[in-house]
C-alpha positions, 0 to 999 in steps of 0.5 A: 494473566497480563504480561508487561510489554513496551507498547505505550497505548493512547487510544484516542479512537475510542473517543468516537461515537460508538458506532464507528467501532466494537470493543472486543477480544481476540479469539484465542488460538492453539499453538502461536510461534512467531515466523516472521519478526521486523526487528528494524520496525520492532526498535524504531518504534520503541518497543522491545519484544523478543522475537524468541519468546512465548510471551511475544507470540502470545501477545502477538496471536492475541492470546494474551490481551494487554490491559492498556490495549483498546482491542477494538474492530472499526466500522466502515462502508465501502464502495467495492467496485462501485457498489456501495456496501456497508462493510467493517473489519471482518477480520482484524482488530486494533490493539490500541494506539502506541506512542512512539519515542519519536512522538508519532502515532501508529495503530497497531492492529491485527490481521487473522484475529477471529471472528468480529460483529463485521465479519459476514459469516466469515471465520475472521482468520487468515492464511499463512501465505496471504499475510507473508506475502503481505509482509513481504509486499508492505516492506517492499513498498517502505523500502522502495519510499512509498508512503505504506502500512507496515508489518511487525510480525506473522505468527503462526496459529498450529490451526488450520482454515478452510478455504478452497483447501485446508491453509495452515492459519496466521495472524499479521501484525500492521502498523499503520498512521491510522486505519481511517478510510473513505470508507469511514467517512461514508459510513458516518455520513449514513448515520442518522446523528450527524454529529457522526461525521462532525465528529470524526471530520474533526479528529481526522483533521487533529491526527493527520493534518492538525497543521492545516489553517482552522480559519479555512472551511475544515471539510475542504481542507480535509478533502484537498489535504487527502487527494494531494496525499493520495495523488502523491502515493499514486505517482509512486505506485506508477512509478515502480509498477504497482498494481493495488488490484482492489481501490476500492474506497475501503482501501484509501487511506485518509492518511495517503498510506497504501493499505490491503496488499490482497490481489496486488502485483508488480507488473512485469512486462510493460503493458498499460492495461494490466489486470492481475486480480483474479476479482477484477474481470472488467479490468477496472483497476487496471494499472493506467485505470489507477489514478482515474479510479483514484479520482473517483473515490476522492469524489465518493469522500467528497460527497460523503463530506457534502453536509460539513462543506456548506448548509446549501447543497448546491454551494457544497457540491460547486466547492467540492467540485472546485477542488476534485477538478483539480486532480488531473492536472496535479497528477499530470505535472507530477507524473510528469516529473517523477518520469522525469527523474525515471529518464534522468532529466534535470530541466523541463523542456516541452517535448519531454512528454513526447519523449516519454510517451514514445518509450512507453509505446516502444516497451509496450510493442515490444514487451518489455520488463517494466523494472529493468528497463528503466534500470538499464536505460543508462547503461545498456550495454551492460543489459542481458536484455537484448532488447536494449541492443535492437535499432529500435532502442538504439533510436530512441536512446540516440533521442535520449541522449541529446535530450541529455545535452540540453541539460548541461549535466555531466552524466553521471548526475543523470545516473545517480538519479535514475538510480535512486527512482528506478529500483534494481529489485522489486518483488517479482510475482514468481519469485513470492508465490516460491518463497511462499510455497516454500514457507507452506513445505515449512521451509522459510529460508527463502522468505528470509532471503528474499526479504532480506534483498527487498530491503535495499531495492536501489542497490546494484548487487550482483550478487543478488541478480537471480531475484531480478530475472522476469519469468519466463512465459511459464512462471508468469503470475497470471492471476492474484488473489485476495486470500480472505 
């Protein structure tokens, strides 16, 4: 029997070709308890749920289907380290699309629901740890002001699934502007109607940028609106050290919102070249490998758009080309200034790069914590890094300092800025994998208090300072992994 909720759905997707999507149900599950709640997220978006009661938990694990939902699973393809594989959600499925009292629309979707027509002999379920552990990472990254998916919840299924070992299950809610990808779009473009890719070039150019010129070439709009926005979300994600893991073009959002925290870390020590997924041998979503491999999936979205740019293909692929040949120097001159910001500069002089590149290299050589050493270039003195204390540093922070006089700013405007780019807690890879062990011996007290101190990642607190510590050699996170 349905129950009433406050989830107001419009579900405007359904009105695709059919193709692009499967309606169906969730599959029902044992025993669903709610472990995890985002109550901030649960009242900005108008909703009101309580946590406490079965009737949340049953809605939230499927068990209960709401009849204005529009419960239905997306097709899509994807290059998936380059190799082009049609794919789909194999193992989530969206409720519906709910309207919020701020007049925005999110997808709400589940993550762990049960088996869909996308899901290649997989059981389309989830585990615990995997969907904590992207609730953690997924809050993180809002708080840290990168454009993300959010989460709502994590229930509990009271039913195991089989991997390596039996994994207690769990079902995640996202939020998410929409789960359009590239990967939607080269999907389209594989289908024999091309109306496909009509249509859904102009429902995507009506949902996120229906501010966008109509008079201008609409599939160049699009393709130019998508790389600002993934070059905007990629100069974050450089700039806290975030290392995705897994870009392939199933996970670029149209939208510029960061999607599948799978294999994901935080980079602890400073090294360009850093690989922690476990999937990713050849290191080709490295963290400096990031905004190259970015380049080339808006290229793949380009050329899944080629038929809508120009009826000539020769003219489509120039125009196309035209707008891709952009990228690096847009990326440039905006990593640039948000490097900037991250040494507390205000002007732009011309030896700023120099300055930059030689800290980058000094951090490197030395292996320095990426995090905290940002934090602290203001104030070593006050580091317990002693790092910050070395003639080495000390040389380069005399060079920061006159570079600080040409600005003609008191210093403690320099402060306040780097304070706001360079956050004094992320969630460190030891610390998660022991909050999640925890919540795996049934404890949860730590997940709460680790989620509690990423909401305010900029704030110096001391009181919080044991979340800030890098591991040591033994408790470095070598390895991630996607946890399908």
């Amino acid at each position: 029997m349905s129950k009433p909720s406050s989830f107001c759905f419009d579900n405007t997707f359904l009105t695709l070709p059919s193709c692009l999507y499967t309606k169906l149900k969730p599959s029902p599950v044992a025993s669903p308890n709610i472990i995890a709640f985002n109550q901030e997220l649960s009242e900005s978006l108008g909703l009101k749920l309580d946590a406490s009661s079965p009737c949340t938990a049953d809605i939230l694990s499927g068990n209960v289907c709401l009849p204005e939902g529009g419960y239905f699973s997306q097709a899509y393809a994807g290059h998936q380290f380059g190799h082009l594989t049609l794919l789909g959600d194999g193992r989530a499925m969206t409720l519906g699309e709910h309207l919020t009292p701020h007049h925005q629309r999110v997808d709400i979707q589940f993550k762990g629901s049960g088996p869909t027509p996308y899901s290649r002999q997989g059981d389309g379920r989830a585990g615990l740890g995997p969907m904590l552990r992207e609730y953690l990472i997924s809050e993180s990254m809002h708080a840290l002001g990168i454009p993300t998916t959010r989460t709502l919840a994590v229930v509990t299924t009271g039913e195991k699934i089989r991997r390596q070992e039996d994994l207690p299950g769990a079902i995640l809610t996202r939020v998410a502007a929409s789960h359009i990808r590239v990967g939607s779009f080269q999907f389209a473009a594989l289908q024999d109607d091309p109306k496909v890719l009509c249509d859904l070039l102009d429902y995507t150019i009506q949902r996120h940028y229906p501010d966008k010129d109509p008079s201008l070439n609409p599939a160049i709009t699009l393709l130019t609106a998508v790389m600002e926005q993934q070059i905007a979300c990629m100069v974050e994600w450089m700039r806290v050290g975030f290392i995705h893991g897994v870009m392939n073009t199933d996970n670029v959002t149209i939208s510029g919102e960061t999607i599948d925290y799978g294999p994901c870390a935080f980079m602890d020590s400073y090294d360009p070249e850093t690989v922690l997924s476990s999937i990713d041998t050849q290191g080709r979503y490295a963290f400096d490998q990031q905004p190259i491999v970015m380049q080339w999936n808006i290229a793949v979205f380009a050329q899944a758009l080629l038929p809508l740019i120009d009826t000539c293909q020769d003219t489509a692929i120039a125009m196309s080309q035209a707008v891709i040949d952009q990228y690096p120097s847009i990326y440039q001159e905006r990593w640039l200034n948000m490097m900037r910001k991250k040494i507390g500069v205000f002007d732009t002089h011309d030896d700023d790069g120099l300055l930059i590149d030689d800290l980058l290299q000094w951090m490197h050589k030395h292996q320095a914590d990426f995090t905290n050493t940002f934090r602290y270039l203001c104030r070593p003195e006050v580091s317990s890094d002693p790092l910050l204390s070395s003639p080495s540093f000390k040389q380069w922070h005399q060079r920061w300092i006159a570079r600080q006089v040409k600005d003609s700013r008191p210093i403690d405007d320099a402060i306040v800025l780097m304070d706001s780019v360079n956050p004094f807690v992320i969630p460190r890879n030891h610390y998660v994998e022991r909050v999640l062990q925890a919540a795996y011996n049934q404890d949860m007290t730590p997940f709460y208090e680790l989620e509690s101190v990423l909401k305010q990642p900029y704030n110096q607190n001391s009181a919080i300072s044991q979340w800030t510590v890098p591991p040591t050699d033994s408790e470095r996170v070598r390895y991630t992994f996607c946890g399908t």
